[in-house]
MARNUBA-617876 format. One record per residue: residue number from 1; residue in one letter; x, y, z of N, C-alpha, C in turn. Coordinates in steps of 0.02 Angstrom, whole numbers, always signed. Atoms other than C-alpha are relative to their C-alpha. Layout:
BEGIN
<i: NUM | aa: A | nc1: X | nc2: Y | nc3: Z | cac1: X | cac2: Y | cac3: Z | cc1: X | cc2: Y | cc3: Z>
...
END
This chain:
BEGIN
<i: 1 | aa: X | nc1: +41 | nc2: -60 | nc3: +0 | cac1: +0 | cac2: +0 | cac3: +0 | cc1: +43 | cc2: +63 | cc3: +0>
<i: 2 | aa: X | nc1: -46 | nc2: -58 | nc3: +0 | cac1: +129 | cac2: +127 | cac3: +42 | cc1: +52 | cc2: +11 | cc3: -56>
<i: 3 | aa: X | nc1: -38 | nc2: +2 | nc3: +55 | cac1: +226 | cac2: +83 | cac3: -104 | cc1: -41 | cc2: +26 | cc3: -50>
<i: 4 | aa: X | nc1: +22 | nc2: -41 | nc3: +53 | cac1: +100 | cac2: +122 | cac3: -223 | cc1: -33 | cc2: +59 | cc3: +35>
<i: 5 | aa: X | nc1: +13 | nc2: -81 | nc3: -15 | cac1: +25 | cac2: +279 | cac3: -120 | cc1: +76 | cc2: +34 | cc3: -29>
<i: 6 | aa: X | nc1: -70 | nc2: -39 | nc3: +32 | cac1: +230 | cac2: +326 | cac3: -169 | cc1: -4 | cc2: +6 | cc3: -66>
<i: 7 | aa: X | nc1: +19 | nc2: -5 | nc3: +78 | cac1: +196 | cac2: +299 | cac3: -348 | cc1: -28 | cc2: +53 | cc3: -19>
<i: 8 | aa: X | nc1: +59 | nc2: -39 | nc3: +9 | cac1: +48 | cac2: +394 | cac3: -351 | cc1: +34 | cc2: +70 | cc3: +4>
<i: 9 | aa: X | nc1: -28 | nc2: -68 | nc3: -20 | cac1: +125 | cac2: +546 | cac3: -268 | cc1: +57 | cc2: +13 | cc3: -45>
<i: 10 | aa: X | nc1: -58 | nc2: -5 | nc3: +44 | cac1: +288 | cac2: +546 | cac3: -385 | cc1: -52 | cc2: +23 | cc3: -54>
<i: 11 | aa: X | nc1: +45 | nc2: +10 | nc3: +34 | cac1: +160 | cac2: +529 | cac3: -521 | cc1: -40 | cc2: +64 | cc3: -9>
<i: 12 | aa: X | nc1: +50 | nc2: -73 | nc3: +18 | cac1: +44 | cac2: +683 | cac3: -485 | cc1: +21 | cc2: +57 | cc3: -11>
<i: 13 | aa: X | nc1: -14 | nc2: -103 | nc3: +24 | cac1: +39 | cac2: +862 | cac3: -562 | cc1: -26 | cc2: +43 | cc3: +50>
<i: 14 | aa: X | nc1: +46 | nc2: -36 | nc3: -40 | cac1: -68 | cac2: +917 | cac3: -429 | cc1: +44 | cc2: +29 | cc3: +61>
<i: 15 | aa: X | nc1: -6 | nc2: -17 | nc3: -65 | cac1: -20 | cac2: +1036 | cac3: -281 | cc1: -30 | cc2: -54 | cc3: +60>
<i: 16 | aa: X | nc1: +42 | nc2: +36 | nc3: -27 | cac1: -151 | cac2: +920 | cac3: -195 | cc1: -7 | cc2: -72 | cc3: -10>
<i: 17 | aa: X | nc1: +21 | nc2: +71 | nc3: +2 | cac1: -167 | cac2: +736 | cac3: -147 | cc1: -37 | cc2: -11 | cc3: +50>
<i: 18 | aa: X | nc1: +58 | nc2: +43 | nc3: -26 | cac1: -310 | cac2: +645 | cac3: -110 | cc1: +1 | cc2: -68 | cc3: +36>
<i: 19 | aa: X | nc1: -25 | nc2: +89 | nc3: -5 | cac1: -301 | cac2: +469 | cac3: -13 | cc1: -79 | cc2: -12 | cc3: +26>
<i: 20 | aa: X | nc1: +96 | nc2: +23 | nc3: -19 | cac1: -481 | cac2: +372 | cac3: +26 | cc1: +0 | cc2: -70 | cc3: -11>
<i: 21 | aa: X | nc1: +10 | nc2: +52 | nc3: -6 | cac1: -482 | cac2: +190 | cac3: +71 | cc1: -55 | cc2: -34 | cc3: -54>
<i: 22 | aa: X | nc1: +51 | nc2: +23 | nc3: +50 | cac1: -564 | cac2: +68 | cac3: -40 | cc1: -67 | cc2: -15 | cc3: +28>
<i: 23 | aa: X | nc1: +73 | nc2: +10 | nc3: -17 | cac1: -704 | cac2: +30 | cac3: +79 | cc1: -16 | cc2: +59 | cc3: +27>
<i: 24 | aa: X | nc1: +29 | nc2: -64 | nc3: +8 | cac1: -770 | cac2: +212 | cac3: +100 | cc1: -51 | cc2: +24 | cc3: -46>
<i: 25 | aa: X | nc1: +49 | nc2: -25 | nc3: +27 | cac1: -916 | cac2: +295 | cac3: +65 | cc1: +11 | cc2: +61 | cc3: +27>
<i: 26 | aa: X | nc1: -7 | nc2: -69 | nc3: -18 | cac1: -914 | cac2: +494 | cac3: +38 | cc1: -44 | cc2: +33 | cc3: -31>
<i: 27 | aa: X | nc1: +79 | nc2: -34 | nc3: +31 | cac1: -1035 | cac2: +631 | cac3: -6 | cc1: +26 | cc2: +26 | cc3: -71>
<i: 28 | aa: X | nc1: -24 | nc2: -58 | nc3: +69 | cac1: -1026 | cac2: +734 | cac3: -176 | cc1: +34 | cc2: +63 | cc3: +8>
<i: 29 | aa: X | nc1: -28 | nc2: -52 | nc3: -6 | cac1: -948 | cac2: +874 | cac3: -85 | cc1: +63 | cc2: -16 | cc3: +25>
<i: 30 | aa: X | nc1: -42 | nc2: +5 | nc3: -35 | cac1: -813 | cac2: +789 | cac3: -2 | cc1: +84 | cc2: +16 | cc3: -17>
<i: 31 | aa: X | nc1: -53 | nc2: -31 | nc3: +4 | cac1: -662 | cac2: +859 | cac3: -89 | cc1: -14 | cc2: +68 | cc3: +6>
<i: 32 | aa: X | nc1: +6 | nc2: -64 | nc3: -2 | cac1: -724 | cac2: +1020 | cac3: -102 | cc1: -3 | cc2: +25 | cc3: +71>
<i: 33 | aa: X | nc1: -8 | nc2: +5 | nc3: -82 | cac1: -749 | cac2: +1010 | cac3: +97 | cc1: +81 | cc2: -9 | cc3: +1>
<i: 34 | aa: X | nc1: -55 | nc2: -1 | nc3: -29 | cac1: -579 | cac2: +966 | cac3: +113 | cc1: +52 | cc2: +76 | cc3: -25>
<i: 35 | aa: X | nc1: -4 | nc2: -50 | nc3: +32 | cac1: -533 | cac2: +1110 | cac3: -11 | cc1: +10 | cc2: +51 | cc3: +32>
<i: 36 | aa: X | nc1: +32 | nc2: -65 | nc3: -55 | cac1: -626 | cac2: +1223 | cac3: +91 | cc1: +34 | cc2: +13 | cc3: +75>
<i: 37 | aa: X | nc1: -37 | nc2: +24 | nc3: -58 | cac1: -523 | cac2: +1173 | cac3: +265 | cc1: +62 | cc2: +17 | cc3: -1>
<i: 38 | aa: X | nc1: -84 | nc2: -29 | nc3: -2 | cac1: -346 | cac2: +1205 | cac3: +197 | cc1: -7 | cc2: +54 | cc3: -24>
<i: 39 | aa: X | nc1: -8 | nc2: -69 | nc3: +38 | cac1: -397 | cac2: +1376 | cac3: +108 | cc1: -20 | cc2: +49 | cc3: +79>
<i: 40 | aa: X | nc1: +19 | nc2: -44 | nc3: -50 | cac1: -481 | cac2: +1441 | cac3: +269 | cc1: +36 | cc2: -28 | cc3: +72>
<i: 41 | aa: X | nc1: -18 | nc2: -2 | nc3: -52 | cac1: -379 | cac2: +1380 | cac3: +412 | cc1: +53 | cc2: +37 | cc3: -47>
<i: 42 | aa: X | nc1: -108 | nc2: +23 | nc3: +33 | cac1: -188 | cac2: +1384 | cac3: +297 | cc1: +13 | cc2: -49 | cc3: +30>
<i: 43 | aa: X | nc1: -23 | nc2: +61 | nc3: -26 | cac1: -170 | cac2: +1217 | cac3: +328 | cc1: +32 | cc2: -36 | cc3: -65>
<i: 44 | aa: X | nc1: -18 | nc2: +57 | nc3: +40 | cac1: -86 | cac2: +1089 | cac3: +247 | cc1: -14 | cc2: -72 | cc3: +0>
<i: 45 | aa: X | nc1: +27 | nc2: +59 | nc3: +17 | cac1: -152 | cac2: +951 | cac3: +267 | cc1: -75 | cc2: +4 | cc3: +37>
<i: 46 | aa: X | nc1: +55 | nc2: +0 | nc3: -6 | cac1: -340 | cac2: +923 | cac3: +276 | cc1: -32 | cc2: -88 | cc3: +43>
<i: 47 | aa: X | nc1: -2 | nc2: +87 | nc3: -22 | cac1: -386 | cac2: +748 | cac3: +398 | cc1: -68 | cc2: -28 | cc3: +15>
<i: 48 | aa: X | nc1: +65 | nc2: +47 | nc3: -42 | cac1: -558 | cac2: +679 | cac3: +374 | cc1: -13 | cc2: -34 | cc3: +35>
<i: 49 | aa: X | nc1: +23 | nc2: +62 | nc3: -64 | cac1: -642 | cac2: +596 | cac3: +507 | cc1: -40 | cc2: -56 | cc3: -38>
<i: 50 | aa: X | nc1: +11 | nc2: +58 | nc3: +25 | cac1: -689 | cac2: +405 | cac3: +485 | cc1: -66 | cc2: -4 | cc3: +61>
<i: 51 | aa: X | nc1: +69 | nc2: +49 | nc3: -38 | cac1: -880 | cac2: +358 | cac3: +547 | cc1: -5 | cc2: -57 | cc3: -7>
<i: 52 | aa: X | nc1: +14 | nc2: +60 | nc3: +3 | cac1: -888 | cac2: +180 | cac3: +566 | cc1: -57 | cc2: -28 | cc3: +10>
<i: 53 | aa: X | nc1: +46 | nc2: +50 | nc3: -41 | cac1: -1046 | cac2: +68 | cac3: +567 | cc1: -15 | cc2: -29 | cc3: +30>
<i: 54 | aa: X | nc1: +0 | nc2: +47 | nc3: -59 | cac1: -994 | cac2: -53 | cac3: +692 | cc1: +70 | cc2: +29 | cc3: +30>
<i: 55 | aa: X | nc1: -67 | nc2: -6 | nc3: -52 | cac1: -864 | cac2: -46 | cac3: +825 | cc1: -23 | cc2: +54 | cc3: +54>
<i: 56 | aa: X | nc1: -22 | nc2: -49 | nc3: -54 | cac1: -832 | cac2: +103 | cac3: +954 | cc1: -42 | cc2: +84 | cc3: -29>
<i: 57 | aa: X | nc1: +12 | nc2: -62 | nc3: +24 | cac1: -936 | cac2: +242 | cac3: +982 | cc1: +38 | cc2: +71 | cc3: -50>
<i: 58 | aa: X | nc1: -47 | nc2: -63 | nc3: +25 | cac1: -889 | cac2: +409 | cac3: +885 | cc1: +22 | cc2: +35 | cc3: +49>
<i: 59 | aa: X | nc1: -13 | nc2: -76 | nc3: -53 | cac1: -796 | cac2: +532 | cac3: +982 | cc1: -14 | cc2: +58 | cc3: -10>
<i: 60 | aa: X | nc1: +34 | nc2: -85 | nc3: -10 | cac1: -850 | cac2: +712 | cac3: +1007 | cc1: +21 | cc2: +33 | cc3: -27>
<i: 61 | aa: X | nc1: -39 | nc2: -49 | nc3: +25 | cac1: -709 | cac2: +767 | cac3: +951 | cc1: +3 | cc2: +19 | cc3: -68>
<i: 62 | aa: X | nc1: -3 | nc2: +1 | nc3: +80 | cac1: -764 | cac2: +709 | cac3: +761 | cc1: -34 | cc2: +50 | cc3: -9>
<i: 63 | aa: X | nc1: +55 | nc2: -67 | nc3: +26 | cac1: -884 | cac2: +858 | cac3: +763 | cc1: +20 | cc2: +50 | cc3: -27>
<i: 64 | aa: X | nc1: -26 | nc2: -103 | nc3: -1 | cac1: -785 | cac2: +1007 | cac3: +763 | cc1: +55 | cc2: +2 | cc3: -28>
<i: 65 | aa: X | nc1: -77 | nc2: -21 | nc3: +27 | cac1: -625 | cac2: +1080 | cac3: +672 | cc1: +32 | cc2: +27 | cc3: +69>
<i: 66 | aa: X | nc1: -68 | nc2: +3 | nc3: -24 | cac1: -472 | cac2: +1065 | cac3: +760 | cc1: +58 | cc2: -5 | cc3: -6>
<i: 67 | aa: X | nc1: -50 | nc2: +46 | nc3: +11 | cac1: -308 | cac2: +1025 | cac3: +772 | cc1: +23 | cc2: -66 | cc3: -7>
<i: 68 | aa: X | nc1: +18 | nc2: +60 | nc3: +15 | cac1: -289 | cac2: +864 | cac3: +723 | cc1: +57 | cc2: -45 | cc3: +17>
<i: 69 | aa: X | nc1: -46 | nc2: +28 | nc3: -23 | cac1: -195 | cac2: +725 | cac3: +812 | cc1: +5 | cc2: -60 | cc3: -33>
<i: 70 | aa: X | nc1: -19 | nc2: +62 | nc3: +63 | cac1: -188 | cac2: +594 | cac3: +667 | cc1: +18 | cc2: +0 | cc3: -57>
<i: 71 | aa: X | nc1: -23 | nc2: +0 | nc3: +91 | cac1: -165 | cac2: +576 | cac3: +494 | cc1: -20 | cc2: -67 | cc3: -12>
<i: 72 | aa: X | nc1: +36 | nc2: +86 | nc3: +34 | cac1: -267 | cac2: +419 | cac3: +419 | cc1: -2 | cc2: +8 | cc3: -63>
<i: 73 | aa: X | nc1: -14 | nc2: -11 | nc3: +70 | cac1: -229 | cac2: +406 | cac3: +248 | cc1: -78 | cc2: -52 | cc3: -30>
<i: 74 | aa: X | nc1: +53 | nc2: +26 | nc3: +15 | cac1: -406 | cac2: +325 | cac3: +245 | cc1: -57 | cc2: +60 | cc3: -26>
<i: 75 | aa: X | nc1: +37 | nc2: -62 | nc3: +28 | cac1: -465 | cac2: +497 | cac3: +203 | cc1: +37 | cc2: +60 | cc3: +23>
<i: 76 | aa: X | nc1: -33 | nc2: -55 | nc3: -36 | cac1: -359 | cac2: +661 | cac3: +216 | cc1: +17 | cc2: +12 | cc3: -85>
<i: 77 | aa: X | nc1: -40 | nc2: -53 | nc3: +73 | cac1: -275 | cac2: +786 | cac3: +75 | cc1: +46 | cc2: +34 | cc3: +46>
<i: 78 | aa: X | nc1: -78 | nc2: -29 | nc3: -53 | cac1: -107 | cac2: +828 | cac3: +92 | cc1: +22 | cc2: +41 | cc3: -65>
<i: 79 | aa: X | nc1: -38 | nc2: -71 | nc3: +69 | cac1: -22 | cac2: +978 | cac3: -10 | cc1: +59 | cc2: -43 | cc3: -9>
<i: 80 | aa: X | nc1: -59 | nc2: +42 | nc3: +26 | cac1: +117 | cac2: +898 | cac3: -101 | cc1: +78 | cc2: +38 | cc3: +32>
<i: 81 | aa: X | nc1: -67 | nc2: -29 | nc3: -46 | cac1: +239 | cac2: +1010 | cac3: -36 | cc1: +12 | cc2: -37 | cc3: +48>
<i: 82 | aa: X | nc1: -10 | nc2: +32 | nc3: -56 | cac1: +221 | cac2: +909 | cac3: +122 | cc1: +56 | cc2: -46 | cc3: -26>
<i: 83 | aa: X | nc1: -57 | nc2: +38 | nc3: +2 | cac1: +313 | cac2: +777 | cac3: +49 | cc1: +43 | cc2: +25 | cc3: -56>
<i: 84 | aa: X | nc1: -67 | nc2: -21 | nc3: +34 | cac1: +436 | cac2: +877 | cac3: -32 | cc1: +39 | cc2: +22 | cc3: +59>
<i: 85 | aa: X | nc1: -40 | nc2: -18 | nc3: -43 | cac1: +497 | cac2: +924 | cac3: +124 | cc1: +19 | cc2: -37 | cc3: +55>
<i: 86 | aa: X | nc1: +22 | nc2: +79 | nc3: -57 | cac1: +439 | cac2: +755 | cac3: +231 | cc1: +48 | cc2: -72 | cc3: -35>
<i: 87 | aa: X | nc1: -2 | nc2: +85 | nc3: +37 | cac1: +481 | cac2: +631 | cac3: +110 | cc1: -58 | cc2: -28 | cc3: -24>
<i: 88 | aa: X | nc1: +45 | nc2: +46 | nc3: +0 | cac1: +387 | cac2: +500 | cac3: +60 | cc1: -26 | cc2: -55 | cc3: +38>
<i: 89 | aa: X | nc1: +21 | nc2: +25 | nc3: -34 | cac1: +279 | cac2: +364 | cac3: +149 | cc1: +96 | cc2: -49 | cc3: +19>
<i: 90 | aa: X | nc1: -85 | nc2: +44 | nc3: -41 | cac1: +414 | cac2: +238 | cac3: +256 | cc1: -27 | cc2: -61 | cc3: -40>
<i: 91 | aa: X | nc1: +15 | nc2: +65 | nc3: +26 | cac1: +396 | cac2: +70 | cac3: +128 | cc1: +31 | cc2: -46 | cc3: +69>
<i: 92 | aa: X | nc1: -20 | nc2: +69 | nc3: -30 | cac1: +456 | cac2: -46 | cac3: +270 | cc1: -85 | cc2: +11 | cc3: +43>
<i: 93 | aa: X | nc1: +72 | nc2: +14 | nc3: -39 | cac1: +283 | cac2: -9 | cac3: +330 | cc1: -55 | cc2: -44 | cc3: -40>
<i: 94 | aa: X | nc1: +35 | nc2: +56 | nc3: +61 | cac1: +237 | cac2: -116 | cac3: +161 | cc1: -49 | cc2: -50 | cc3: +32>
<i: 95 | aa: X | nc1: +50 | nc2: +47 | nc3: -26 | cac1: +84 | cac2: -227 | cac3: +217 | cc1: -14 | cc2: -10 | cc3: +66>
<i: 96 | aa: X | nc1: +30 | nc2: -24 | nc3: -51 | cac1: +56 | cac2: -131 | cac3: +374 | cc1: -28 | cc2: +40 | cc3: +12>
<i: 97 | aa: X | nc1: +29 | nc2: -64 | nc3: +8 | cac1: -30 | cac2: -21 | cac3: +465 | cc1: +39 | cc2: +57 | cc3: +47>
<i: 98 | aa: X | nc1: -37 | nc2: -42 | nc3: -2 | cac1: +33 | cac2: +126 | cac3: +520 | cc1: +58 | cc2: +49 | cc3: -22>
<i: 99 | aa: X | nc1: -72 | nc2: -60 | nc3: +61 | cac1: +146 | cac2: +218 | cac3: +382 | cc1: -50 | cc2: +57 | cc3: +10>
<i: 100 | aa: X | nc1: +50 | nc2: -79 | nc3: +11 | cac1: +2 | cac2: +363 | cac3: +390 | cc1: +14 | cc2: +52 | cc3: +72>
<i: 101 | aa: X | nc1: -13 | nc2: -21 | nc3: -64 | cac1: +44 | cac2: +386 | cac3: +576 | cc1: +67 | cc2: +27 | cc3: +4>
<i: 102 | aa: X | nc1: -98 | nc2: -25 | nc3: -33 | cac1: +243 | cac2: +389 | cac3: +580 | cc1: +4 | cc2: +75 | cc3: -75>
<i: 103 | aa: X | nc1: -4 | nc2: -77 | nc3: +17 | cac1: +228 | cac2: +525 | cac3: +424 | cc1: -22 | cc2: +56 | cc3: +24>
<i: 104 | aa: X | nc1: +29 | nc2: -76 | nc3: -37 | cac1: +95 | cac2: +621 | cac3: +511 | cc1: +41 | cc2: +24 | cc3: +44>
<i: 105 | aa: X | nc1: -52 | nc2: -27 | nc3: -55 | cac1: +216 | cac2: +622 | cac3: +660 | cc1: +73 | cc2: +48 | cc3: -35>
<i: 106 | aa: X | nc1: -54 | nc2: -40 | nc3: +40 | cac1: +346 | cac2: +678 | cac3: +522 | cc1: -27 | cc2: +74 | cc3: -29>
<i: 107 | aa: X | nc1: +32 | nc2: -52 | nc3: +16 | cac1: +230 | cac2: +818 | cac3: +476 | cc1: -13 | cc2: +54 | cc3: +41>
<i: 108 | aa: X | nc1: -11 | nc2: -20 | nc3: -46 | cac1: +208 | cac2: +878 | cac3: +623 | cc1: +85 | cc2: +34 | cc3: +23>
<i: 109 | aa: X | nc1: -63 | nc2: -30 | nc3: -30 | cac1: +380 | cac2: +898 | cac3: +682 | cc1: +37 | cc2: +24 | cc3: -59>
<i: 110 | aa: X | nc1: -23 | nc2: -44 | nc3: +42 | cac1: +423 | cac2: +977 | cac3: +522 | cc1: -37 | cc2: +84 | cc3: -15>
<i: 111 | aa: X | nc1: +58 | nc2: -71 | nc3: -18 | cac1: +273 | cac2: +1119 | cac3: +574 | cc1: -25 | cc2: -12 | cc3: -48>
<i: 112 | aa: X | nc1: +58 | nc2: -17 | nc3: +45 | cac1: +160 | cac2: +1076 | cac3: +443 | cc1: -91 | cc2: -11 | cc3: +51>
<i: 113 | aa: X | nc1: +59 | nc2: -5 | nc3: -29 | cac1: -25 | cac2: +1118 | cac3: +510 | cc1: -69 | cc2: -54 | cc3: -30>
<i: 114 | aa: X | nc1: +21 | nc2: +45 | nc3: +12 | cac1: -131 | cac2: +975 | cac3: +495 | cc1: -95 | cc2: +24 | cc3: +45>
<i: 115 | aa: X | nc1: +74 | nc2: -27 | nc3: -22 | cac1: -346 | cac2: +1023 | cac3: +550 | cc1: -35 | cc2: -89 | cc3: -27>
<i: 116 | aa: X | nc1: +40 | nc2: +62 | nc3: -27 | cac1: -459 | cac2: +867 | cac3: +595 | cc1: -64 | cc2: +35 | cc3: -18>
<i: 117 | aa: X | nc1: +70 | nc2: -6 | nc3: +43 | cac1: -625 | cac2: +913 | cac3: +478 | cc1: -30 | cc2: -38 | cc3: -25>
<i: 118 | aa: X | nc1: +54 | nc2: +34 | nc3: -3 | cac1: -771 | cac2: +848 | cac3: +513 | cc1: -44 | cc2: -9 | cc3: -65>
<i: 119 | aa: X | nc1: +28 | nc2: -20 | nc3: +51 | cac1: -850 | cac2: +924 | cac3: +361 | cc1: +5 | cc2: -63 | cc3: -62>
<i: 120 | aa: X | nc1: -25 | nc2: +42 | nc3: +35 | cac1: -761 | cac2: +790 | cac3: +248 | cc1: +9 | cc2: -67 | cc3: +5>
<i: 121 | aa: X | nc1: +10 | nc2: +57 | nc3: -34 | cac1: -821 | cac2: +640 | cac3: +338 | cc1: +5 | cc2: -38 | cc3: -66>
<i: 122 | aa: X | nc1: +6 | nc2: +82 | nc3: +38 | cac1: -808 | cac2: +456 | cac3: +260 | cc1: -52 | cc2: -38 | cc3: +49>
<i: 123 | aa: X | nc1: +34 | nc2: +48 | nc3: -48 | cac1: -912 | cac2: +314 | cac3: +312 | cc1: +44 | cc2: -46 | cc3: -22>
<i: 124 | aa: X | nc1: -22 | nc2: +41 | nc3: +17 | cac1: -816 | cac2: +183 | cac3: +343 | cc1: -11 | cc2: -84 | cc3: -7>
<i: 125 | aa: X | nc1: +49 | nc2: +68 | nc3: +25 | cac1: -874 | cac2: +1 | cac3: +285 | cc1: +31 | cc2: -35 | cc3: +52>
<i: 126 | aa: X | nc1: -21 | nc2: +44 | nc3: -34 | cac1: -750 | cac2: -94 | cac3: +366 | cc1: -5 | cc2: -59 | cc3: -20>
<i: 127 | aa: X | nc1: +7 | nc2: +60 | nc3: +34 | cac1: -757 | cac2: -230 | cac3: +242 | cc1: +54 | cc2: -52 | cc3: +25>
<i: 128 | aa: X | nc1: -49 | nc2: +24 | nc3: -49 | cac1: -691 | cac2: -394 | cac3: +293 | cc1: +62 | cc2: -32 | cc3: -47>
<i: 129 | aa: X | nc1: -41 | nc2: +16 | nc3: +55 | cac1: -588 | cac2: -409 | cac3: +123 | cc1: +29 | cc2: +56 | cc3: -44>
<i: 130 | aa: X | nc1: -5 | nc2: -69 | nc3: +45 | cac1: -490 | cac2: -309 | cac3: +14 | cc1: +88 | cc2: +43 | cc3: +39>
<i: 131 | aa: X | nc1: -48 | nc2: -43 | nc3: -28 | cac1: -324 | cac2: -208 | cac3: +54 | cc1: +40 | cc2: -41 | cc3: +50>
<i: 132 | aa: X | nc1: -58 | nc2: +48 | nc3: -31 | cac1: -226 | cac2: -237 | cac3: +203 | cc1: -37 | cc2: -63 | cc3: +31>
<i: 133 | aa: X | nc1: +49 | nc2: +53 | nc3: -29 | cac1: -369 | cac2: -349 | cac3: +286 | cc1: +31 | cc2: -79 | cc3: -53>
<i: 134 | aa: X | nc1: -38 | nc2: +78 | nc3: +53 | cac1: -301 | cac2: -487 | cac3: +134 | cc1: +76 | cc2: -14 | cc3: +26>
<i: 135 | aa: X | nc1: -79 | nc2: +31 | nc3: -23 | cac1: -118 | cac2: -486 | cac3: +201 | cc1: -9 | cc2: -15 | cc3: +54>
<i: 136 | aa: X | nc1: -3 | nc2: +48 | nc3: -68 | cac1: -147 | cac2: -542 | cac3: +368 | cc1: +49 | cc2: +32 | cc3: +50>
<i: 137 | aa: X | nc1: -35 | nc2: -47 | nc3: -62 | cac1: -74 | cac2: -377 | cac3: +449 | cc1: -15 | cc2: -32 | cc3: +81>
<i: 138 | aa: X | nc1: +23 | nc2: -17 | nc3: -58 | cac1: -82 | cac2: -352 | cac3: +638 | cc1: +7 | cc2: +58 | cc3: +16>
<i: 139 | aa: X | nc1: -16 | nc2: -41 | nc3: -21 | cac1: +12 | cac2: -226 | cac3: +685 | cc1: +69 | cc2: +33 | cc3: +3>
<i: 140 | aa: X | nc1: -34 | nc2: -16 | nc3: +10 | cac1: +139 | cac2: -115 | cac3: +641 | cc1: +82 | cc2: +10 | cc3: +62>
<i: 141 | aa: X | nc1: -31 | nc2: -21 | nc3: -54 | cac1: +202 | cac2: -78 | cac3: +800 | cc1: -9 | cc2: -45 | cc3: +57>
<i: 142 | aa: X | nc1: +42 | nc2: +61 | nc3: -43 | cac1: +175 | cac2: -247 | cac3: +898 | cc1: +47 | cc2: -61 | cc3: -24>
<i: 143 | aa: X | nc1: -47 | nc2: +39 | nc3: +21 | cac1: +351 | cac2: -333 | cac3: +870 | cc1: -3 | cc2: -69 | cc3: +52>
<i: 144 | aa: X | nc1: +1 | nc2: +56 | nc3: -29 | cac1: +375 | cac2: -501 | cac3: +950 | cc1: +41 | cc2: +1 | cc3: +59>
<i: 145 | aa: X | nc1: -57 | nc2: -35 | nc3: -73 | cac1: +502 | cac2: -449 | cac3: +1072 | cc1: -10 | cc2: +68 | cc3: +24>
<i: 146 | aa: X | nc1: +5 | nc2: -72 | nc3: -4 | cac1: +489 | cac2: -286 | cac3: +1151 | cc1: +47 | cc2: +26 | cc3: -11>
<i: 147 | aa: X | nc1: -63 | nc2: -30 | nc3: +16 | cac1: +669 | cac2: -237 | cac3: +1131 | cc1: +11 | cc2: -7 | cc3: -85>
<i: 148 | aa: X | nc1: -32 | nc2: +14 | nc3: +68 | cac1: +660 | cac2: -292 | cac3: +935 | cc1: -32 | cc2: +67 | cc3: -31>
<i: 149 | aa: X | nc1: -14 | nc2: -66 | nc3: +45 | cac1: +682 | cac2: -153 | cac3: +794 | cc1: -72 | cc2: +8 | cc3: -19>
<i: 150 | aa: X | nc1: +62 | nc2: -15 | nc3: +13 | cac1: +517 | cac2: -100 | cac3: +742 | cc1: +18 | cc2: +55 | cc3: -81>
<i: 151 | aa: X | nc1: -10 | nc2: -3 | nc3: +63 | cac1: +495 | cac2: -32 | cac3: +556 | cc1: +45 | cc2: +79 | cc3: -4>
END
């Protein structure tokens, strides 16, 4: 997955990248919402919130624009500049999860302004096939030893 999100990004003409999981459902406005989020804060990166059908209530916090303490490449727009100055995703995170997290953390500590907008919601399906659910991830960060190297 992170290998071809790298593709992609090499690949585009656009100031602007889009990322949106394959099991997602979004409205007809939902780029233009995100659009709307980096023109009126100055943000750089735009981080839709994920509604799920099953699992764990929503939190409160999905309501409102904020500062945003994630980065889910399950729905977000990132100005390409970001990774001209970030890099690109970490491939040893190849057929895991968490490459969206250790860049956001790279985004962050490079001061790019990242806003948690609600406006640009996904629903998320949570299908039980498809993507990383077919490789037989667990967890990026959930090595077998606690002292062993982690990606």
């Amino acid at each position: 997955m992170w290998e071809a999100r790298n593709k992609g990004i090499k690949a585009a003409k656009s100031g602007y990248l889009l990322f949106l999981d394959d099991d997602s459902r979004i409205s007809s406005n939902w780029i233009s919402e995100h659009l709307k989020c980096i023109d009126y804060f100055n943000a750089d990166i735009s981080s839709g919130v994920s509604l799920s059908r099953i699992g764990r209530k929503v939190p409160d916090n999905y309501y409102y624009f904020r500062w945003s303490d994630q980065l889910d490449t399950g729905n977000v727009m990132i100005k390409k500049k970001v990774f001209t100055k970030c890099g690109l995703f970490d491939e040893q995170f190849e057929k895991m999860r968490m490459g969206d997290g250790e860049f956001g953390l790279r985004s962050y500590l490079n001061g790019f302004n990242n806003i948690s907008n609600p406006q640009s919601y996904r629903i998320h399906l949570k299908e039980k096939t498809g993507g990383l659910r077919d490789m037989g991830h667990w967890d990026a960060f959930r090595p077998k030893n606690y002292f062993a190297p982690r990606p």
